[in-house]
C-alpha positions as CSV (number, residue, x, y, z in Angstrom):
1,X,31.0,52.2,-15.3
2,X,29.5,55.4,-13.4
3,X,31.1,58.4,-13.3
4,X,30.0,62.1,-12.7
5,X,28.9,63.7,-16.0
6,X,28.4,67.3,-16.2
7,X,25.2,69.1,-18.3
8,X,26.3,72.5,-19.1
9,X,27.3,76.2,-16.5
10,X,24.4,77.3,-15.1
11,X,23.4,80.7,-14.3
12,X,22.0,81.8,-10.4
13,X,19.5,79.7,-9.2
14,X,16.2,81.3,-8.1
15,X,15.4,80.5,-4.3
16,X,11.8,77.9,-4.8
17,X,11.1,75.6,-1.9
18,X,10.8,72.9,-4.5
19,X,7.9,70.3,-4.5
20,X,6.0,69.1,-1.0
21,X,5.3,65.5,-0.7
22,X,1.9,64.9,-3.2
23,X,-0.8,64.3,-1.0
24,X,-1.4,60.4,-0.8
25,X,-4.8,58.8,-0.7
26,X,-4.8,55.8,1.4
27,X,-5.9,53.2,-0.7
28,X,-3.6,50.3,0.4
29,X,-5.9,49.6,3.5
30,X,-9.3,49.4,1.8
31,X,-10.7,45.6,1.3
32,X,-11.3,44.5,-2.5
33,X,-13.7,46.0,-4.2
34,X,-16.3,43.4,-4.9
35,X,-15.9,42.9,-8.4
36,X,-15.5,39.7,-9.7
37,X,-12.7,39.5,-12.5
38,X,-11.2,36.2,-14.0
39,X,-7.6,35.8,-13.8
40,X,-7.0,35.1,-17.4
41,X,-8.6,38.1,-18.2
42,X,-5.6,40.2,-15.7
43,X,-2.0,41.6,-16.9
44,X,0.2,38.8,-15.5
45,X,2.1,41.8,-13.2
46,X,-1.5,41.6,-11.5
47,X,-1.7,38.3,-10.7
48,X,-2.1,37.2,-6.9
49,X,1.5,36.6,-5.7
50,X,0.8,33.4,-3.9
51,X,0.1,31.4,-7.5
52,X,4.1,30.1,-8.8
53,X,3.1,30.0,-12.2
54,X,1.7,33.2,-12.1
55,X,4.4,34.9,-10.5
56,X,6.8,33.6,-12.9
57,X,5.5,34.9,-15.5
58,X,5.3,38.2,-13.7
59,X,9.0,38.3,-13.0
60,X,9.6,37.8,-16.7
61,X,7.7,40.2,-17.9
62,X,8.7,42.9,-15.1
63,X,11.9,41.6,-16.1
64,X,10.8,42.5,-20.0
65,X,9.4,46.2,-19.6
66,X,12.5,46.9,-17.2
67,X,14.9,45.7,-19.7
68,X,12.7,47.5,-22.2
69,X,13.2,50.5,-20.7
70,X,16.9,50.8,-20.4
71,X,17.2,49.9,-24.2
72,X,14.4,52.7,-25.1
73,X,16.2,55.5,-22.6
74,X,20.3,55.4,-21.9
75,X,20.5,57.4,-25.4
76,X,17.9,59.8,-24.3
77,X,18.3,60.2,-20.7
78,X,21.3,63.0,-20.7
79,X,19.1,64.7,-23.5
80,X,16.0,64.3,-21.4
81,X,17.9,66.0,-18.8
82,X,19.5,68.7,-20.6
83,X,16.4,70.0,-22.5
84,X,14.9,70.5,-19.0
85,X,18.0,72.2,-17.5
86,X,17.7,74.5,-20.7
87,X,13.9,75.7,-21.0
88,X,14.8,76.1,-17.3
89,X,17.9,77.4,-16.7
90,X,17.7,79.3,-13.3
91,X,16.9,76.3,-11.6
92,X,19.3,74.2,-8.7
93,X,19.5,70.5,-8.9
94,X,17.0,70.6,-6.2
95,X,14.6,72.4,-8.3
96,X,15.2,70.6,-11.4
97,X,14.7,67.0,-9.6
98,X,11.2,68.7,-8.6
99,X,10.2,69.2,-11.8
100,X,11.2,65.6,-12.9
101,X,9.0,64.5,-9.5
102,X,5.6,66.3,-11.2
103,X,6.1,65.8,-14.3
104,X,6.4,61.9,-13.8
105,X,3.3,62.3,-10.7
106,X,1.6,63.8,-13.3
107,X,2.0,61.0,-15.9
108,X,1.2,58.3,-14.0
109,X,-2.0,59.8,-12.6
110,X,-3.4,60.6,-15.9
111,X,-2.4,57.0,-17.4
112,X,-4.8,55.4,-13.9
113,X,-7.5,57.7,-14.9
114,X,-7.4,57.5,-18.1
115,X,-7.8,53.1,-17.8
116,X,-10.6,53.9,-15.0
117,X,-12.5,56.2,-17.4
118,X,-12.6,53.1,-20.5
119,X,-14.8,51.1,-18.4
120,X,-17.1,53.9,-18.2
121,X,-17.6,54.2,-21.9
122,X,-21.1,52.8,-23.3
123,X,-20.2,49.5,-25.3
124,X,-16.7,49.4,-24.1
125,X,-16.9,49.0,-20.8
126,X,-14.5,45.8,-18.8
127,X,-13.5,43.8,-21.6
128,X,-11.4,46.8,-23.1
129,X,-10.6,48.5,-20.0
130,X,-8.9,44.7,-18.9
131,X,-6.5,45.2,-22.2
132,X,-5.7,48.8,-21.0
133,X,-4.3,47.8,-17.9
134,X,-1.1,46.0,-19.5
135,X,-0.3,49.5,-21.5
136,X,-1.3,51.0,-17.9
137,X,1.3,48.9,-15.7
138,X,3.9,49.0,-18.7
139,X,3.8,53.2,-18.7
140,X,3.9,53.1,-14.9
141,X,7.0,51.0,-14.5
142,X,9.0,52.3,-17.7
143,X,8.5,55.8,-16.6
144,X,9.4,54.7,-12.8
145,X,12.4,54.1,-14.7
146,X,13.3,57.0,-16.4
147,X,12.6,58.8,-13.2
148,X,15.0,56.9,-11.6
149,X,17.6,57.6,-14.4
150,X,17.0,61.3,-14.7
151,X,17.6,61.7,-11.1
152,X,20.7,59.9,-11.0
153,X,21.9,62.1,-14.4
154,X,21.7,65.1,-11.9
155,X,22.8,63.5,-8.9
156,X,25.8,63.2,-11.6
157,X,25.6,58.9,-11.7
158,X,25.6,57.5,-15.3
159,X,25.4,53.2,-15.1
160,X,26.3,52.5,-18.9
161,X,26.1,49.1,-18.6
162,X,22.7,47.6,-18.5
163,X,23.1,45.0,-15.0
164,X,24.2,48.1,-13.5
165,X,21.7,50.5,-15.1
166,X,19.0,47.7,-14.1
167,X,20.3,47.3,-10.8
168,X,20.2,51.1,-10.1
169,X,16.0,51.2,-11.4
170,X,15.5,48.1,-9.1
171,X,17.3,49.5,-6.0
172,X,15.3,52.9,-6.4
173,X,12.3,51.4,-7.3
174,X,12.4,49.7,-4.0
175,X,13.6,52.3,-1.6
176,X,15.6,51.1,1.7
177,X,14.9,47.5,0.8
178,X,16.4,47.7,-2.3
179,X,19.4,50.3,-1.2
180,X,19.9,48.3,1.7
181,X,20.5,44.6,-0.5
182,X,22.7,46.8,-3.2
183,X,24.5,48.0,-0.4
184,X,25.0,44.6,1.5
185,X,26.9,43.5,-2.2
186,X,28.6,46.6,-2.0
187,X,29.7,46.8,1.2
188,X,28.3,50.0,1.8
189,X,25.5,51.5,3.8
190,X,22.8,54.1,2.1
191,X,22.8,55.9,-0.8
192,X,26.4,56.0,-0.9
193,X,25.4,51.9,-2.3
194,X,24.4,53.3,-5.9
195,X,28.1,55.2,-6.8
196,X,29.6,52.1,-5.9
197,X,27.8,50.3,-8.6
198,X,31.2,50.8,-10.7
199,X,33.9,48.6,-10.9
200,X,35.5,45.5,-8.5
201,X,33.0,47.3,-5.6
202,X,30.1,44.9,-7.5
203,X,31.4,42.2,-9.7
204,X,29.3,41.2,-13.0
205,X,28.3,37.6,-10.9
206,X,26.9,39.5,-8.4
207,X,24.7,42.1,-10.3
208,X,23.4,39.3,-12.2
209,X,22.0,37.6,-8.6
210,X,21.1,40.9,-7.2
211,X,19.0,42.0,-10.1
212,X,17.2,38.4,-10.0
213,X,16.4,39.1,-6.0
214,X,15.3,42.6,-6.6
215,X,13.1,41.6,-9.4
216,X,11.6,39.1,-7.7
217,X,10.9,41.5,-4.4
218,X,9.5,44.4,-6.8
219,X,6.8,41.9,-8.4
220,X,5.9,40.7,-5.4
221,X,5.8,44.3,-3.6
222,X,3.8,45.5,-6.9
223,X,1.3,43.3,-7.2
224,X,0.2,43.2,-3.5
225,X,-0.1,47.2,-3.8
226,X,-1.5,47.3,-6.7
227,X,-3.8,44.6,-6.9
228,X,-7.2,46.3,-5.2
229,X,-6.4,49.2,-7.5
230,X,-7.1,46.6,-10.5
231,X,-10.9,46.3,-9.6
232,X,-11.4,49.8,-8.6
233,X,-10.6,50.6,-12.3
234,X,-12.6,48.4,-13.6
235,X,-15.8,50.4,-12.0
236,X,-18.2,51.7,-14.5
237,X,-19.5,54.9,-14.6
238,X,-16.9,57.3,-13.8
239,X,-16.0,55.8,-10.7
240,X,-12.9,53.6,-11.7
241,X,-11.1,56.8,-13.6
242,X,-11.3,58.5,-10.3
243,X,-10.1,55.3,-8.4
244,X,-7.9,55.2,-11.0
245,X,-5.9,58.0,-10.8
246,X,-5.9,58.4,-7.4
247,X,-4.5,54.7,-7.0
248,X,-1.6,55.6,-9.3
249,X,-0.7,58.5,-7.6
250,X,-0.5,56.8,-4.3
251,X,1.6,54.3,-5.8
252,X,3.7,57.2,-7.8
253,X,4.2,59.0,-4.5
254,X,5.6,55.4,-2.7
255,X,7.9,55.7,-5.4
256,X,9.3,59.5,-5.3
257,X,9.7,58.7,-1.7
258,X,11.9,55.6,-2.5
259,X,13.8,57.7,-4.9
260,X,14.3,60.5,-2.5
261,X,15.5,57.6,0.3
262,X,17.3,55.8,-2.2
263,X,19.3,59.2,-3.3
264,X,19.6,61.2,-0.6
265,X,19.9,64.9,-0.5
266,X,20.1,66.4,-4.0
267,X,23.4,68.0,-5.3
268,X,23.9,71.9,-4.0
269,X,25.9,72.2,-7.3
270,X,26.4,71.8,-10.9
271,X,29.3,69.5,-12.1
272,X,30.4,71.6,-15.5
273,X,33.1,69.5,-17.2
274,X,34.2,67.7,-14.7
275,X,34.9,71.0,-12.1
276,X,32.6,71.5,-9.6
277,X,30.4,75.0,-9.9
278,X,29.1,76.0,-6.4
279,X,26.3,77.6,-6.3
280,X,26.7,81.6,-5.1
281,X,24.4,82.8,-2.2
282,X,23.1,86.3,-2.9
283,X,20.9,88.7,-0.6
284,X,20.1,85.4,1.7
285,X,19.4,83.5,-1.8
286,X,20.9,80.9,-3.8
287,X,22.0,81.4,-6.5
């Protein structure tokens, strides 16, 4: 079930523009970069889509990490949440899902660079920057999911149940494609589609096929973005950390925007126990 969960009163909210869009480096468009890499050697998620056996074994292990994920984080999501409304208690839901935005930006980009710079290393190089990149594609899609749960603790939308927990990661994680097919079982259009994730609205049959569609699009979708990024990092000499973290930041900022598409407009208040707190408006501020 979802319902809306409150975090605490909160006291006036300073006025902050919140974050811009990160700046995104085009790296979709580039051709391959001409290094030659055997396939056995590659995280399965990398895997060129068109191979069957290979993309089964993507889907389960997308399917694996996701699943991971959700197990690892409903306890600690609410508490994730609440320790950054406390250390920052001034802040608007607004301003607190901008922090969650850079902070998870932040992680990703440091987890590409940091699998670029490994190839770099004298007598480590490819081999060991090849084993890297399953940790590296684990991280990024665990904490896409967290991101995806934090938001929705402060947009005040708590899936308990994990089809409904996984369904919400995969609709986020895919923007409008995703929102649109929730919303198509739902009967609903935009991101009015993720509330009705409770009850009859979406039966326990139909999760179960959703989720199996939506994984299957988000492998797909993933590898084909990500897979030029795989040889970039594998660059030595400094070059593959910086193609690195720039390729994961691309792909991080594809999936704020999803998450901002998938959510809409962020709360103007604070649920507190179940009343709703409006946020005061003082001097031309809110507060």
């Amino acid at each position: 079930m979802i319902g809306k969960k409150g975090v605490g009163a909160k006291k006036a909210a300073k006025n902050s523009s919140g974050p811009g869009p990160p700046t995104q480096v085009d790296v979709y468009r580039k051709p391959t970069l001409p290094v030659s890499v055997d396939d056995a050697a590659v995280p399965e998620t990398l895997l060129p889509a068109g191979r069957p056996e290979a993309a089964s074994r993507s889907v389960a292990l997308v399917t694996r990490i996701v699943e991971k994920a959700h197990r690892l984080q409903e306890p600690a999501v609410a508490k994730y949440v609440a320790r950054l409304r406390a250390k920052h208690p001034d802040d608007s839901p607004e301003q607190l899902i901008g922090r969650l935005e850079r902070r998870y930006l932040n992680a990703v980009t440091v987890s590409g660079g940091a699998v670029g710079a490994t190839a770099s290393i004298p007598g480590v190089g490819t081999v060991t920057a090849l084993s890297a990149l399953g940790a590296d594609t684990a991280l990024f899609i665990e904490a896409s999911a967290l991101l995806a749960l934090a938001i929705a603790e402060v947009h005040g939308i708590s899936p308990e149940q994990t089809e409904r927990r996984r369904a919400l990661v995969l609709s986020v994680a895919l923007g409008e494609e995703g929102i649109a097919a929730l919303g198509k079982v739902a009967g609903v259009r935009g991101s009015d589609a993720l509330a009705r994730l409770a009850g009859p609205a979406v039966s326990p049959g139909q999760l179960a096929g959703l989720n199996r569609i939506l994984t299957s699009r988000l492998v797909k979708k993933f590898a084909v973005r990500r897979a030029p990024l795989v040889a970039g990092k594998l660059i030595p000499g400094g070059i593959g950390a910086a193609i690195g973290g720039a390729g994961n930041r691309a792909l991080g900022t594809l999936v704020l925007r999803n998450a901002r598409e998938a959510f809409g407009p962020p709360p103007r208040h604070w649920d507190v126990d179940g009343t709703v707190t409006a946020l005061r408006v003082v001097d031309g501020r809110r507060r």
